[in-house]
N, C-alpha and C positions, 0 to 999 in steps of 0.2 A: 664558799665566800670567805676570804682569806685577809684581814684587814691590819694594818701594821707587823706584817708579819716579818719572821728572819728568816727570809727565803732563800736560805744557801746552808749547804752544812759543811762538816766538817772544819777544821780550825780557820778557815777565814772568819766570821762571823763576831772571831774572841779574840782573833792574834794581834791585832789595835790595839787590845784593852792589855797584852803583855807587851808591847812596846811602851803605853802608860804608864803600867808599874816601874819598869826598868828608869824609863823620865822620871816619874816623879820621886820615886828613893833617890835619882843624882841628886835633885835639889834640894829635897826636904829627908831625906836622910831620918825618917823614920817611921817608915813601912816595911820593916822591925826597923827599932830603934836601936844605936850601939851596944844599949845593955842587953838587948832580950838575944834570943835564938836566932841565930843568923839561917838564910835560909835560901833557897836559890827560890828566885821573885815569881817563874813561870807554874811554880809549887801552889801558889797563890798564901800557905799558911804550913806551916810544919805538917808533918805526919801525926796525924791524934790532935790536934791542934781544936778546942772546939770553935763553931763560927764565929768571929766577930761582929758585934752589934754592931749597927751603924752609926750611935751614938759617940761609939768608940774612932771608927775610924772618921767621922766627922771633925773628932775635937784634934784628931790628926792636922788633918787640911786646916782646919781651922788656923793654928798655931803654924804651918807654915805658911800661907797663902793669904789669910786672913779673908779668908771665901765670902762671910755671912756679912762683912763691913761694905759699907758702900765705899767707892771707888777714892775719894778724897778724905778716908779715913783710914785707908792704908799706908802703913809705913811704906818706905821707896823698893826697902827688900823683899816683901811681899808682896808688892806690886809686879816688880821686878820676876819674882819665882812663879805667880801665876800666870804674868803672862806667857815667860816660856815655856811651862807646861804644858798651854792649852794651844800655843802655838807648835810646837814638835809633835806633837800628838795629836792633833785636830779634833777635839773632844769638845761641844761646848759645856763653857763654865755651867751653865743651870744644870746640867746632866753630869757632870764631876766626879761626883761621888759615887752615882750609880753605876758609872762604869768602874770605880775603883773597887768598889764591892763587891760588882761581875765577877773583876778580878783579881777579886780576896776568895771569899767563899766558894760563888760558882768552879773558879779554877780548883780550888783544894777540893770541892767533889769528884773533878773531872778527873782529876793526877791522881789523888790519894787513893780515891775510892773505887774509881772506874778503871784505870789505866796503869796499877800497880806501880805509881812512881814512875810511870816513863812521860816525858816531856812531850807534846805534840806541836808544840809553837814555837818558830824563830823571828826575832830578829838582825842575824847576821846578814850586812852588807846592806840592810837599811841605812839611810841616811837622814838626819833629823834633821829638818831645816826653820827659819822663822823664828830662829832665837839670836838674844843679844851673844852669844857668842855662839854656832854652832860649830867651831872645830875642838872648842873644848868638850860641848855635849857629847859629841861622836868619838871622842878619844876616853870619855869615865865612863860612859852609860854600861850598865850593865849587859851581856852579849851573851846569847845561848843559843843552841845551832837543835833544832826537833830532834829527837831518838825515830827513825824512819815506823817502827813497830807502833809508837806510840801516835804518832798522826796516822798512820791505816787504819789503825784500829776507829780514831774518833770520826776517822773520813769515814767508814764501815757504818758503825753506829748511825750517822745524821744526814750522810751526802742525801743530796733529793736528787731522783732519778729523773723526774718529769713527765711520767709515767702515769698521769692522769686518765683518767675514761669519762670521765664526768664533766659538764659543763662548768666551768673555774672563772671567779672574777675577782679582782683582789682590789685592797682601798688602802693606799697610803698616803700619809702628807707628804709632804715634798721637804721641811724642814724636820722628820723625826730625827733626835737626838740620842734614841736609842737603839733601834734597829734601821741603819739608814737605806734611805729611799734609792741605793744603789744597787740593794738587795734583790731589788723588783727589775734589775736586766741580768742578775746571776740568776732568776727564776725563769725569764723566759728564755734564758739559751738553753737551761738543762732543758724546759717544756718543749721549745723546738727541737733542738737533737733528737725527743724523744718521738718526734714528727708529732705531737698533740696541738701544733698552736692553735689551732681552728677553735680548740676546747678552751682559749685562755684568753681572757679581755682584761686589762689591769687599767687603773683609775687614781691618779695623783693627785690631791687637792691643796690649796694655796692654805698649807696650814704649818705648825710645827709644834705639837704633841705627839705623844706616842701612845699609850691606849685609848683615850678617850677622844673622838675626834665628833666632828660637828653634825648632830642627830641629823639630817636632812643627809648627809653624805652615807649610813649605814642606811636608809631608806628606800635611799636609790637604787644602790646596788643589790640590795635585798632583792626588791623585784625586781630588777633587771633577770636577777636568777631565775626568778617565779616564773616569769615570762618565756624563758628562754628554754625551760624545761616545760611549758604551753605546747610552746611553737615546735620544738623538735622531738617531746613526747619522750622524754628522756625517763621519766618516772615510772 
């Protein structure tokens, strides 16, 4: 039973949240800031670098975007930089930050820790669209092309083979904000190629949270499982 999951591995799952980065330092120009350690963005934080709190990168966004103000108490340029943000990058604003912290911290585990500094995500030959000017975005955004060693390896680590034996049913909202609900047809193609579909039923609900979704919906699919391992004696 499988519910709001991120059901794809390897660097698709995170390479969004470095096209993010690379957006939001064009505009707010301080995820590092001029003064600190300059750093190449897909790094997510220097090398030794310790995590950033979220406090910290909040009062970031804060000060360019003016995230936490209600709409008609933003100035025009922070209006202005949030929406292209969340426009180039399709992130919604409620989830902002969590993705920008995926791709703080999560990323400096991944590269620093895991991957001996080698880069696993590109966005070369992306093209960002949905902003007030999108030929200037595409011409400053920052551009890094994966080290091929360094995406094998994270594909190695995470790829999901499909490879189930077991009766599988999974529950996602249909608006999650963090692991999105696209996640759940790169789950059934790996499960079908691995010829297992029969084993897999998956379950979309008319919601838009990410862990905590609506008691009657884990319920169901609970026993559906219960059931299903009844009926085909799978236990």
């Amino acid at each position: 039973m499988l519910t709001s999951g991120v059901l794809a591995g390897g660097p698709e799952p995170y390479e969004f949240r470095a096209g993010l980065r690379a957006i939001y330092q064009y505009y707010c120009n301080n995820h590092p800031r001029p003064d600190e350690t300059q750093y190449e963005l897909w790094r997510g934080l220097p090398e030794g670098a310790p995590a950033m709190k979220r406090g910290d990168l909040e009062a970031r966004v804060e000060e360019c975007t003016g995230l936490s103000k209600r709409p008609d108490e933003r100035t025009e340029a922070e209006a202005g930089r949030l929406h292209d943000i969340l426009a180039a990058s399709g992130v919604p604003q409620r989830t902002l930050v969590s993705h920008l912290l995926f791709a703080t911290n999560t990323f400096s585990d991944i590269v620093n820790k895991r991957l001996d500094g080698r880069n696993p995500f590109t966005n070369e030959g992306v093209r960002y669209t949905g902003t007030s000017d999108d030929e200037a975005l595409n011409r400053g955004v920052q551009r890094f092309r994966a080290d091929p060693e360094g995406a094998r390896r994270l594909r190695y680590d995470s790829e999901l083979t499909g490879r189930i034996v077991l009766p599988t049913v999974t529950l996602h909202a249909k608006d999650d904000p963090t692991a999105f609900v696209s996640l759940e047809q790169r789950y059934r193609d790996a499960v079908e190629a691995a010829r297992n579909g029969d084993l897999l039923v998956q379950h979309v609900t008319d919601e838009r949270e990410h862990s905590k979704l609506a008691d009657e919906g884990y319920v169901r699919v609970f026993w559906e499982v219960v059931d299903w391992l009844r009926v085909y004696k799978y236990y």
